[in-house]
DRENDO-1510 file (C-alpha; in Angstrom, 1 decimal, always signed):
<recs>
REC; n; res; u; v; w
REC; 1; UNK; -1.0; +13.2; -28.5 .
REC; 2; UNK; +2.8; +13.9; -28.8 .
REC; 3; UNK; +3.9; +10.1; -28.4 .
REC; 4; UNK; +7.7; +9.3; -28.8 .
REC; 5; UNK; +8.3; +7.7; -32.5 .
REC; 6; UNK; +10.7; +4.7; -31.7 .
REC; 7; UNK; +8.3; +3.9; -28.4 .
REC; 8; UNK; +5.7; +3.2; -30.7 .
REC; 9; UNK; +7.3; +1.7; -33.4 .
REC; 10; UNK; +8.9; -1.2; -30.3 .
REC; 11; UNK; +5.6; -1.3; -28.6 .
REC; 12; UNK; +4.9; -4.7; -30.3 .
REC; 13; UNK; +7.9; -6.3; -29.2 .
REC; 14; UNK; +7.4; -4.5; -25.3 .
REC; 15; UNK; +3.6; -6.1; -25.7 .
REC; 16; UNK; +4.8; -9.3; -26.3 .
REC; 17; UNK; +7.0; -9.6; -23.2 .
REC; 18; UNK; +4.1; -8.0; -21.3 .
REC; 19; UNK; +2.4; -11.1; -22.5 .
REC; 20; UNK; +4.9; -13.6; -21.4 .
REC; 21; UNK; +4.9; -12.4; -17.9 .
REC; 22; UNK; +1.1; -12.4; -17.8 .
REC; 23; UNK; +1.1; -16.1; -18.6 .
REC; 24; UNK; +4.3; -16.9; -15.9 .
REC; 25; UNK; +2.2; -14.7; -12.9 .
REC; 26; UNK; +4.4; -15.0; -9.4 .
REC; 27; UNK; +3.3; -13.9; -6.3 .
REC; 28; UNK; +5.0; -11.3; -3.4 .
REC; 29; UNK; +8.7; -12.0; -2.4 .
REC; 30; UNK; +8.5; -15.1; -5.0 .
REC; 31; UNK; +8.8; -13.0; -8.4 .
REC; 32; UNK; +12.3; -14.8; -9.2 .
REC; 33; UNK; +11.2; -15.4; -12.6 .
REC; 34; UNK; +10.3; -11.9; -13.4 .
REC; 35; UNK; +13.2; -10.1; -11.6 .
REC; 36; UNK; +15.6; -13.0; -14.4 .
REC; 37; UNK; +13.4; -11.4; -16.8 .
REC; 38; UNK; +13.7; -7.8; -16.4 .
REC; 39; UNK; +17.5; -8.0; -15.4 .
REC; 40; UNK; +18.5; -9.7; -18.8 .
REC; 41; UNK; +16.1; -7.2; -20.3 .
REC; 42; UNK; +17.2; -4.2; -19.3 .
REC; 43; UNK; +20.9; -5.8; -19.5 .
REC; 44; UNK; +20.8; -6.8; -23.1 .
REC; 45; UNK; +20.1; -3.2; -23.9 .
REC; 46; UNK; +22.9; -2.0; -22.1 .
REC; 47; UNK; +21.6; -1.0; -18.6 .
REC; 48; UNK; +23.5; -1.7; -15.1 .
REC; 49; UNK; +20.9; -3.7; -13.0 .
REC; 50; UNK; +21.1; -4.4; -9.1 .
REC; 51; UNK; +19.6; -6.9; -7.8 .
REC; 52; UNK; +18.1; -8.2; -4.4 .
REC; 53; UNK; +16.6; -5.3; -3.1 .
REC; 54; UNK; +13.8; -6.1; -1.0 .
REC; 55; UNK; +14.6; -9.8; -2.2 .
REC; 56; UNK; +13.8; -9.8; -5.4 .
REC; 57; UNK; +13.7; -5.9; -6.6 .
REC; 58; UNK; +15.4; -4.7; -9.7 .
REC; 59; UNK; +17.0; -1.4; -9.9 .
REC; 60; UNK; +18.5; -0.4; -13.4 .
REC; 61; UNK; +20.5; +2.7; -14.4 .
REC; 62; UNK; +20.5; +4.6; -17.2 .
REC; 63; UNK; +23.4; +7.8; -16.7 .
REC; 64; UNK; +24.5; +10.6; -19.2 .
REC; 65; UNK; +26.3; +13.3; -19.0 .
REC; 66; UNK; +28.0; +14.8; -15.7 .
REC; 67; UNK; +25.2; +15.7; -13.4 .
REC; 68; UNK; +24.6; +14.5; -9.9 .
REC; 69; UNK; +21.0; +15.1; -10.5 .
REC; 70; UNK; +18.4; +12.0; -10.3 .
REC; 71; UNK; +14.7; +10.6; -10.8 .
REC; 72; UNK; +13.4; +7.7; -9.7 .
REC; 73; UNK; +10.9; +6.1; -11.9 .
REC; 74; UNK; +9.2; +2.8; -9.7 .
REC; 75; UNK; +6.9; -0.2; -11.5 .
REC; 76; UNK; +5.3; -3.2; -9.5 .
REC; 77; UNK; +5.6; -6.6; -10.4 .
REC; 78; UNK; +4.0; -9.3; -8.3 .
REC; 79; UNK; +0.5; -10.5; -9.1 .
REC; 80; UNK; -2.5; -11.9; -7.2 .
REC; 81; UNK; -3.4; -14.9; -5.5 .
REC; 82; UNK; -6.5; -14.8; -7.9 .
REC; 83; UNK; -7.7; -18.0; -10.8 .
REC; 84; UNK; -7.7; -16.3; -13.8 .
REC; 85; UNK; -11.1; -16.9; -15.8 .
REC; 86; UNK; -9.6; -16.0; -19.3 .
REC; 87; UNK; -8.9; -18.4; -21.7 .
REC; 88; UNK; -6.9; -16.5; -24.1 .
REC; 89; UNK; -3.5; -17.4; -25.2 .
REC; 90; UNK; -1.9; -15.7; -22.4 .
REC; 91; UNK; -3.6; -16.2; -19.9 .
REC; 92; UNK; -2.0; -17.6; -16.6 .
REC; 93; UNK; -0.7; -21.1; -16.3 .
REC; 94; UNK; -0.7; -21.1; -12.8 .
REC; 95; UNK; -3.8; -22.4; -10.8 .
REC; 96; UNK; -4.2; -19.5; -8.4 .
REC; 97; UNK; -1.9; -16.8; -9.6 .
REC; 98; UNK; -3.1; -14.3; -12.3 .
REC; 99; UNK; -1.8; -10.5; -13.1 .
REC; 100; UNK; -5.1; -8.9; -12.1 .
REC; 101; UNK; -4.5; -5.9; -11.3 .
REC; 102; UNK; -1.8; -5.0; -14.2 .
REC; 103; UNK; +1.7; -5.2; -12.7 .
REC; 104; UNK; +2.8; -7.0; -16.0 .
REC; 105; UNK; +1.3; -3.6; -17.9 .
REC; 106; UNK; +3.4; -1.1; -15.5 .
REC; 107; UNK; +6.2; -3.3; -16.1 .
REC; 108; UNK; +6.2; -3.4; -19.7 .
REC; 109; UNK; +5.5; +0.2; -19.9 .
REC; 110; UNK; +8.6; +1.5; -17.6 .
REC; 111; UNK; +11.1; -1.5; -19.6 .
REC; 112; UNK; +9.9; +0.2; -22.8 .
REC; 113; UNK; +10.6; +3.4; -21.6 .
REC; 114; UNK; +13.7; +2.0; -20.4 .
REC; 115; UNK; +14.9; +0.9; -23.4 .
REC; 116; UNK; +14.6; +4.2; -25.4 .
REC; 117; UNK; +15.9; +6.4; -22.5 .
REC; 118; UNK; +19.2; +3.8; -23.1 .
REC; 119; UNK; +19.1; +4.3; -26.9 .
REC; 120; UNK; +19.1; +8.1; -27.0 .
REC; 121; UNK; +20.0; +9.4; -23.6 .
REC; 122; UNK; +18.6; +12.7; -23.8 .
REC; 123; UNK; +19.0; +14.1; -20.4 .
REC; 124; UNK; +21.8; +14.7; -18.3 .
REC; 125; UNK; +21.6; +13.0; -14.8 .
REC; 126; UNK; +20.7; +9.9; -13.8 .
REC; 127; UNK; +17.4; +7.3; -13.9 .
REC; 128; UNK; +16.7; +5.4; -11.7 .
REC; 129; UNK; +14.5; +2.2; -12.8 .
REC; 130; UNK; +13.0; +0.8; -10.0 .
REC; 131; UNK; +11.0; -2.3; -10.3 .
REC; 132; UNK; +9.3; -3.6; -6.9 .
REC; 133; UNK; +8.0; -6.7; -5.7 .
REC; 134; UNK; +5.7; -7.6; -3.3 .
REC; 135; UNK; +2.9; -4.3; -3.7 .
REC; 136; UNK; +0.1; -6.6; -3.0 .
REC; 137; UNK; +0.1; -7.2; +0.6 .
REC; 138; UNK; +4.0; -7.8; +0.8 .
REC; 139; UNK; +4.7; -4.0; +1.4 .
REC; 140; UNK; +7.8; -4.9; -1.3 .
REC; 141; UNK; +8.5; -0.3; -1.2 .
REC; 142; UNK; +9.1; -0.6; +2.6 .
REC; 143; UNK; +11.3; -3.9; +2.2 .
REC; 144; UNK; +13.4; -2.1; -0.7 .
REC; 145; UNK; +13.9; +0.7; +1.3 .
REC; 146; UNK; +15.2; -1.3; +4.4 .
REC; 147; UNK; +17.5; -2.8; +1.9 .
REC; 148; UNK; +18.9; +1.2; +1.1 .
REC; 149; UNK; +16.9; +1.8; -2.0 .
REC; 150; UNK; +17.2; +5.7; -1.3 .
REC; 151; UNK; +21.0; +5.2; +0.0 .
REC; 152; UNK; +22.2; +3.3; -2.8 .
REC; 153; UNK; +20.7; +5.4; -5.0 .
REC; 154; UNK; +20.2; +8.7; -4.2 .
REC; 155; UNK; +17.3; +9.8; -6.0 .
REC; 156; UNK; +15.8; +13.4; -5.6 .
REC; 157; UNK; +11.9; +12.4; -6.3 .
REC; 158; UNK; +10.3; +8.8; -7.0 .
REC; 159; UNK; +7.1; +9.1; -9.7 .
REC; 160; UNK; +4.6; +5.8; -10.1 .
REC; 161; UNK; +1.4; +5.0; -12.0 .
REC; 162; UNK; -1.5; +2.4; -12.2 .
REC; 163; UNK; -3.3; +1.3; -14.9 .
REC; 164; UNK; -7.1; +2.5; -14.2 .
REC; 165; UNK; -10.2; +0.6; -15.6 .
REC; 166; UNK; -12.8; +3.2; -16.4 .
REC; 167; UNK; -10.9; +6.1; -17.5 .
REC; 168; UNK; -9.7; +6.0; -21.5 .
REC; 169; UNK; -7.4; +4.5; -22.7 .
REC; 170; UNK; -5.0; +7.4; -23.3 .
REC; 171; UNK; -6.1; +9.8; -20.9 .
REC; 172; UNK; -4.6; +10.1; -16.9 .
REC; 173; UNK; -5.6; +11.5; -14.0 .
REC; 174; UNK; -3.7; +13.0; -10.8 .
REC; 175; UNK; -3.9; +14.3; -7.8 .
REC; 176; UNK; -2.2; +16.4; -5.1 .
REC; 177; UNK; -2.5; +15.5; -1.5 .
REC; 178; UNK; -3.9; +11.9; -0.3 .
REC; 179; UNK; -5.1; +9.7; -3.7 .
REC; 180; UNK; -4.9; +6.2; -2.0 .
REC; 181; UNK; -5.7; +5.7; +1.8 .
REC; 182; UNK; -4.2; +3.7; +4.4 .
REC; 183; UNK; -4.4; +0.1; +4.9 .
REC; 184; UNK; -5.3; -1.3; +8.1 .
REC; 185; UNK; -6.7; -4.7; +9.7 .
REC; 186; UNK; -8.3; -5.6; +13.0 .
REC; 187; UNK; -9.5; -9.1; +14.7 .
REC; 188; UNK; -11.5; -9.3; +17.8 .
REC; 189; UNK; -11.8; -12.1; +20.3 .
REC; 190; UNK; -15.5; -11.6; +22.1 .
REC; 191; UNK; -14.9; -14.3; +24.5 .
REC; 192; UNK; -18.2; -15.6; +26.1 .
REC; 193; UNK; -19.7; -18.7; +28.2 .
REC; 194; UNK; -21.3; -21.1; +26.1 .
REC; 195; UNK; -24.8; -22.7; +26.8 .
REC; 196; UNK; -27.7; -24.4; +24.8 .
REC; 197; UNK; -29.6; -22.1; +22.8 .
REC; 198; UNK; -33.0; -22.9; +24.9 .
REC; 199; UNK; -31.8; -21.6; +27.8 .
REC; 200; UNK; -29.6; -18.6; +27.2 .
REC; 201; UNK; -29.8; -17.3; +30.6 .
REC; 202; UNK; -26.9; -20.0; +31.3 .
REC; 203; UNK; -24.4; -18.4; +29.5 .
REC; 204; UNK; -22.9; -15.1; +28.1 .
REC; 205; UNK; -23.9; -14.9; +24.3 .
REC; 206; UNK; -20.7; -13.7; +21.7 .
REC; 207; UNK; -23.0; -13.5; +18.8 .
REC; 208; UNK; -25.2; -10.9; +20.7 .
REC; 209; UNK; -22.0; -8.9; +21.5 .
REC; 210; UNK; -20.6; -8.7; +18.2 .
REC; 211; UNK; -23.8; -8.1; +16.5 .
REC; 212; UNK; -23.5; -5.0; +19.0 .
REC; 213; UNK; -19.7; -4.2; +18.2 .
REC; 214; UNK; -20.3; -4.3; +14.4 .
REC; 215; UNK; -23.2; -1.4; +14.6 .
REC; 216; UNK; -21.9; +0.6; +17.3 .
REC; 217; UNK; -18.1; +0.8; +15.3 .
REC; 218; UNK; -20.1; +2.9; +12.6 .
REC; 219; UNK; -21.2; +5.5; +15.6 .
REC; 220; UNK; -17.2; +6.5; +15.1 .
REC; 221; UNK; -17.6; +7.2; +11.4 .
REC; 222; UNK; -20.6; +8.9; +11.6 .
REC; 223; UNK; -20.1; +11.1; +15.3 .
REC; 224; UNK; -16.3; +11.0; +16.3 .
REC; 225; UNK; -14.5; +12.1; +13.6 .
REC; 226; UNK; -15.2; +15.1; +11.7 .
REC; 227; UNK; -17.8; +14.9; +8.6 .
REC; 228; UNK; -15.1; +16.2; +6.6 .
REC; 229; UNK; -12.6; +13.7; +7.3 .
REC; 230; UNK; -13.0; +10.4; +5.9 .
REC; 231; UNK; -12.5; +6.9; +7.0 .
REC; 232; UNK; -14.5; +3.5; +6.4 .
REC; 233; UNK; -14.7; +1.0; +8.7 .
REC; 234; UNK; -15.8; -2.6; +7.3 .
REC; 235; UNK; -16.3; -6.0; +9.1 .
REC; 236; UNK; -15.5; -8.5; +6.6 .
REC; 237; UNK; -15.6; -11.7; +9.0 .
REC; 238; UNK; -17.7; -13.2; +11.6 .
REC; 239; UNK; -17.0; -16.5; +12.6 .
REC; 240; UNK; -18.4; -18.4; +15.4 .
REC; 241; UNK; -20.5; -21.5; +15.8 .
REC; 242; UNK; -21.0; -25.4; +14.7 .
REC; 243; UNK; -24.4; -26.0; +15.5 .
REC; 244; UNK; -27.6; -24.1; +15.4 .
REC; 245; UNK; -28.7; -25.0; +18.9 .
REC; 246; UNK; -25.3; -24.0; +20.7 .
REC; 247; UNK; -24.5; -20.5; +21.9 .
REC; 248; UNK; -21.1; -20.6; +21.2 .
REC; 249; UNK; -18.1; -19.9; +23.3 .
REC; 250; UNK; -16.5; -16.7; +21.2 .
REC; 251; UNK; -17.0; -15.3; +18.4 .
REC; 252; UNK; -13.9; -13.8; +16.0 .
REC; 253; UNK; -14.8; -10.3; +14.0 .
REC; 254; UNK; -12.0; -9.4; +11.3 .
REC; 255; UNK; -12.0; -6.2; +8.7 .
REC; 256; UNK; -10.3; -3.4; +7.9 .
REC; 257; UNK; -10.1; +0.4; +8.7 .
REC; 258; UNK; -8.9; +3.0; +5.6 .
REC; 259; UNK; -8.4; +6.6; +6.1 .
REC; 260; UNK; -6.4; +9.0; +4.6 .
REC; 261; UNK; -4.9; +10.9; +7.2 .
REC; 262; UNK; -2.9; +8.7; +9.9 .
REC; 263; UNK; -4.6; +11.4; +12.6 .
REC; 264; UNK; -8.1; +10.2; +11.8 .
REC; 265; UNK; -6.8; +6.6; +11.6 .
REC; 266; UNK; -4.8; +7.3; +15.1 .
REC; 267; UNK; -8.6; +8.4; +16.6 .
REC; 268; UNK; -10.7; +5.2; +14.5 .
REC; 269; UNK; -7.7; +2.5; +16.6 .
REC; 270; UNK; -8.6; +4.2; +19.6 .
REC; 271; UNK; -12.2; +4.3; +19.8 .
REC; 272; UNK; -12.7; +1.1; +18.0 .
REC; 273; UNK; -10.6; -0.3; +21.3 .
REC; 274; UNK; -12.8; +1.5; +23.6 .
REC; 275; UNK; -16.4; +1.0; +22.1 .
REC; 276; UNK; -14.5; -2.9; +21.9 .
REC; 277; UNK; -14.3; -2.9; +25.7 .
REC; 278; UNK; -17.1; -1.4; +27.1 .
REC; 279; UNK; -19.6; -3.3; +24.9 .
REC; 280; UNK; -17.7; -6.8; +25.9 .
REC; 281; UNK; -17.9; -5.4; +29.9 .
REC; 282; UNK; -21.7; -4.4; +29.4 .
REC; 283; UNK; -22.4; -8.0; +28.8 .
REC; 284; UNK; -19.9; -9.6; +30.9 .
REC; 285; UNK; -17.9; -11.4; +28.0 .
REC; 286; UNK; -14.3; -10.9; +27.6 .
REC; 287; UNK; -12.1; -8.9; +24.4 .
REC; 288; UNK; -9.2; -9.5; +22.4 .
REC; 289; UNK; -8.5; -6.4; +20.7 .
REC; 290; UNK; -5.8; -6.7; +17.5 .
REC; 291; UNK; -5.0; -3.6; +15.3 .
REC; 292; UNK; -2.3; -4.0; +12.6 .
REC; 293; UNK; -0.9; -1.2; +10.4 .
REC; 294; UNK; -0.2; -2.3; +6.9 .
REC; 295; UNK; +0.1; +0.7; +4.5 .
REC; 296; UNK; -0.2; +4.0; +5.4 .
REC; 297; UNK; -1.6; +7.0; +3.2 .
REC; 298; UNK; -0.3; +7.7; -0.1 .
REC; 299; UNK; -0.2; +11.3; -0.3 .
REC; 300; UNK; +1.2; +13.3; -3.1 .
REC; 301; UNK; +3.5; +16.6; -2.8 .
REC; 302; UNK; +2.2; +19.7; -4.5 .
REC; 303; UNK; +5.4; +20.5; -6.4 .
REC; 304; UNK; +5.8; +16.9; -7.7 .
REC; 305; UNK; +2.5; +16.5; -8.8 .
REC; 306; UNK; +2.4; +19.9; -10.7 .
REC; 307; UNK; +5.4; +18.7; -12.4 .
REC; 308; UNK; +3.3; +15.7; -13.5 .
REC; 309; UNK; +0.4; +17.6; -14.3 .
REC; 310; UNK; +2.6; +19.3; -17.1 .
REC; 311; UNK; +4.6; +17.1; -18.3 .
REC; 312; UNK; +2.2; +14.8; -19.3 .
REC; 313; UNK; -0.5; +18.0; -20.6 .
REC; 314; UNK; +2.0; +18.3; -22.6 .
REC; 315; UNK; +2.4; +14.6; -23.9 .
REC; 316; UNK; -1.5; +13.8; -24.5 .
REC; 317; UNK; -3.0; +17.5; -24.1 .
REC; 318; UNK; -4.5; +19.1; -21.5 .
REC; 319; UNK; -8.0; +17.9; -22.1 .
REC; 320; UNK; -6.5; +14.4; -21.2 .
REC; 321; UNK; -5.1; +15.1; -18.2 .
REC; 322; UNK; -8.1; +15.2; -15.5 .
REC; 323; UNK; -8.3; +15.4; -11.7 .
REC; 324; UNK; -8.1; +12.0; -9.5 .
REC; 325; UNK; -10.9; +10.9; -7.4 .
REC; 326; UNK; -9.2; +9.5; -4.8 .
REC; 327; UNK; -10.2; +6.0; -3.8 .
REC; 328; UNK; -9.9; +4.3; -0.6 .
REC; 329; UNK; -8.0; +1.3; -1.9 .
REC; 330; UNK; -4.3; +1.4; -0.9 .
REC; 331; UNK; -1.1; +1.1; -2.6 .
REC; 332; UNK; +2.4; +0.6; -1.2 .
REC; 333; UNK; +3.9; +3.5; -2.7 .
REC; 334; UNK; +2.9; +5.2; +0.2 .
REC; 335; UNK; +6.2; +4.6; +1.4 .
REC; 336; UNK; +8.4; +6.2; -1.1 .
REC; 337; UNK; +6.7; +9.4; -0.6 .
REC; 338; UNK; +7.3; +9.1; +3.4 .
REC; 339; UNK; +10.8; +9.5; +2.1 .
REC; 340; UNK; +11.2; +11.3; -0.4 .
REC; 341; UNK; +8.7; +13.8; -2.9 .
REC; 342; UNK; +6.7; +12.6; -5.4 .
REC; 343; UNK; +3.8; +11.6; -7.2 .
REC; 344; UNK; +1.8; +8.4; -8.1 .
REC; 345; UNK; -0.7; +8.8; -10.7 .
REC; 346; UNK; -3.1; +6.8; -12.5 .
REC; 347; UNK; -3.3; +6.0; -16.7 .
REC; 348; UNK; -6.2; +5.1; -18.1 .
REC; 349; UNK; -7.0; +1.3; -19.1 .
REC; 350; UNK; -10.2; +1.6; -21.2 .
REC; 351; UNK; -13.3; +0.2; -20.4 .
REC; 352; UNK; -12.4; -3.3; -21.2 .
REC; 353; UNK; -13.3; -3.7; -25.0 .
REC; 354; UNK; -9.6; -4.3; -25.4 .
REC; 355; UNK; -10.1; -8.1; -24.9 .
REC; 356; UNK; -9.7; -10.7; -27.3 .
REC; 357; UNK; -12.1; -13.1; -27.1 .
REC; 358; UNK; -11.7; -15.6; -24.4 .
REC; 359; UNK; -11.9; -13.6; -21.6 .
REC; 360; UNK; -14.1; -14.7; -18.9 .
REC; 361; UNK; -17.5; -13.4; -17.4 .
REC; 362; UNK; -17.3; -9.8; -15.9 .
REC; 363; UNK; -16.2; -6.5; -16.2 .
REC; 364; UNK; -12.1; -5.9; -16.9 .
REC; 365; UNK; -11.6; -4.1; -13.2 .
REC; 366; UNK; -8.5; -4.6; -10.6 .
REC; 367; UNK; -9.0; -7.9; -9.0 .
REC; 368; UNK; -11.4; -9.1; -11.1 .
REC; 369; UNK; -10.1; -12.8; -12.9 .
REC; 370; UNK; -11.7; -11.6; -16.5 .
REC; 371; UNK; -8.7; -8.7; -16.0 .
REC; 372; UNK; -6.5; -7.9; -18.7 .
REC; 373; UNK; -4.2; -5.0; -19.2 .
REC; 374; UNK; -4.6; -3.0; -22.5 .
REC; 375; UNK; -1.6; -3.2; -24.5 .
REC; 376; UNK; -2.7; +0.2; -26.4 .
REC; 377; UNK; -1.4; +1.8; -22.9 .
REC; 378; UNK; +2.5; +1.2; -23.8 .
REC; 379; UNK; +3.5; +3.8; -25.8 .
REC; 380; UNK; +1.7; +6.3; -24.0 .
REC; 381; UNK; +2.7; +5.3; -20.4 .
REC; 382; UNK; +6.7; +5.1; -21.8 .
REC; 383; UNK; +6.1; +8.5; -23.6 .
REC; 384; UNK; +5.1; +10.0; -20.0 .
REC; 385; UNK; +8.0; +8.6; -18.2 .
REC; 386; UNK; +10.8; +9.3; -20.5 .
REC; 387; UNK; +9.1; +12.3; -21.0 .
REC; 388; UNK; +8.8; +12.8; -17.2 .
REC; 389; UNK; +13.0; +11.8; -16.7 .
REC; 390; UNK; +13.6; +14.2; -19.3 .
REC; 391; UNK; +12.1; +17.0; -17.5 .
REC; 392; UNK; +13.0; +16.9; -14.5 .
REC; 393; UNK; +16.7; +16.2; -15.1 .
REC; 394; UNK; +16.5; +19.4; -17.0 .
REC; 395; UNK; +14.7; +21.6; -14.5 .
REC; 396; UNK; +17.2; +24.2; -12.5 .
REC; 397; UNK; +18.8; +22.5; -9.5 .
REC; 398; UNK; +17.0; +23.9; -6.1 .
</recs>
């Protein structure tokens, strides 16, 4: 493992601000005291920040030399509406907001690389440091690029990671082609006639429609869409009812619908709409069909990712450097690569031994309140992007 010397002699320093934004945890669009943070950060070592993109984005910039060339190098920093369960000496001081998923980790990694790519400016172009809000459910990449992310700064490719429970500590994995599927939810209104449970001939029964809708939705995994193609389909919430006597009036189904082509995803809205219908006609009750688009696909482009796939082979070695299973969670990136090429990949966080003690019940995964990122993962993540800025700013223009 060829880890950059200086990286891991500041990694202490870097895990101690890691630390301090785990305990001061802000949610989407609200990160004020993070973006103050990372701006006086990346400041105090001599970087140009902007600020305001997508309302509270950072963008720093770190130039040498004469070349128009650029890289864009992109960490997240909002955390979760989630009560953390640790009880270390970080742990979150706010009731109801906790960095479960590791936005404080990518953070510190990309300011530590940050702050040696300032120091020694071994390159000749431009990085750009791009730290977004608002990944969880805020779709923070679209807002910054609204705002003229890509205008402003006029990067050739974007590159991001994400800390990954399960794989070592150490080791990444990537992927060419889709890694992280879409993100999209649906409510439907099954609209009914109410009547005493006794005597259901009286009315038109919601429950007995939905129950329908919910089974015959997975008819559209399993026989409309090819075997090959992949989508799920999950109904998260039924509600309907206050007594147990009462047939109720409606009956509201939510979930969501992943995929990882927007083709498959374009044939899953349709047919969901139609099997929707026709199942609310057969039985004479009435539907409300609602489909929102959140995050699309997040699909990698060859070239960028075999870029990646060197670069850091030859930072931790090739037998560190596996291929991605790619999950049908989403991730906002997505929308950088829309734009421009790329690559998101994922760095291993260990299997959760890392912990001090005071952590809470259960296992150290995304989302889970006994999360904590693992500080080991510094030097290595900073390594790989200074290591990544480095090469592709010396690569021959194409």
């Amino acid at each position: 493992m060829k880890l950059i010397d200086s990286i891991v002699a500041d990694a202490a320093g870097i895990a101690t601000l890691r630390r301090d934004l785990h305990a001061h945890p802000e949610l989407c669009f609200e990160e004020q005291r993070t973006s103050d943070l990372i701006a006086a950060t990346l400041e105090g070592w001599g970087i140009p920040v902007h600020r305001g993109l997508g309302k509270t984005g950072v963008v720093g910039i770190v130039r040498n030399g004469s070349s128009a060339r650029a890289v864009g190098l992109r960490a997240d920093i909002d955390a979760l509406p989630i009560t953390e369960k640790n009880t270390f000496a970080h742990a979150s001081r706010h009731a109801g907001r906790m960095h479960a998923c590791g936005h404080d980790g990518h953070t510190a990694m990309l300011l530590a690389a940050a702050q040696h790519l300032a120091k020694n400016r071994n390159f000749d172009g431009t990085v750009y440091l791009v730290f977004q809000p608002a990944e969880e459910g805020g779709g923070g990449a679209r807002e910054m690029i609204r705002d003229g992310l890509f205008e402003r700064f006029p990067m050739e490719a974007i590159f991001g990671a994400h800390n990954w429970p399960g794989l070592e500590a150490g080791q990444f994995a990537v992927k060419t082609g889709p890694v992280f599927a879409s993100s999209n939810e649906f409510k439907v209104t099954i609209r009914g006639k109410g009547a005493h449970a006794a005597m259901p001939h009286n009315g038109i029964d919601p429950v007995l429609v939905a129950c329908q809708l919910v089974s015959a939705w997975q008819g559209i995994v399993t026989r409309n869409k090819r075997p090959i193609d992949t989508a799920v389909i999950s109904t998260t919430m039924i509600h309907a009812g206050e007594a147990t006597n009462v047939i109720p009036d409606s009956v509201e189904l939510q979930g969501t619908v992943r995929t990882f082509t927007t083709e498959v995803l374009d044939l899953v809205e349709r047919r969901m709409k139609q099997v929707a219908d026709a199942t609310c006609a057969a039985y004479d009750a009435a539907c409300e069909f609602e489909f929102h688009r959140n995050y699309p696909p997040t699909i990698n482009h060859p070239a960028e990712t075999e870029f990646v796939r060197r670069t850091l082979t030859e930072v931790v070695g090739a037998e560190n450097v596996l291929e991605f299973e790619p999950t049908m969670g989403a991730e906002d990136f997505s929308f950088y690569l829309l734009d421009k090429p790329g690559c998101y990949f994922v760095i291993g966080n260990g299997d959760g031994t890392h912990r001090e003690a005071g952590h809470g019940l259960g296992p150290c995964m995304l989302h889970n309140p006994s999360y904590d990122f693992n500080d080991e993962l510094i030097p290595v993540g900073a390594s790989a992007w200074v290591r990544l800025a480095e090469a592709w700013l010396a690569q021959p223009r194409p």
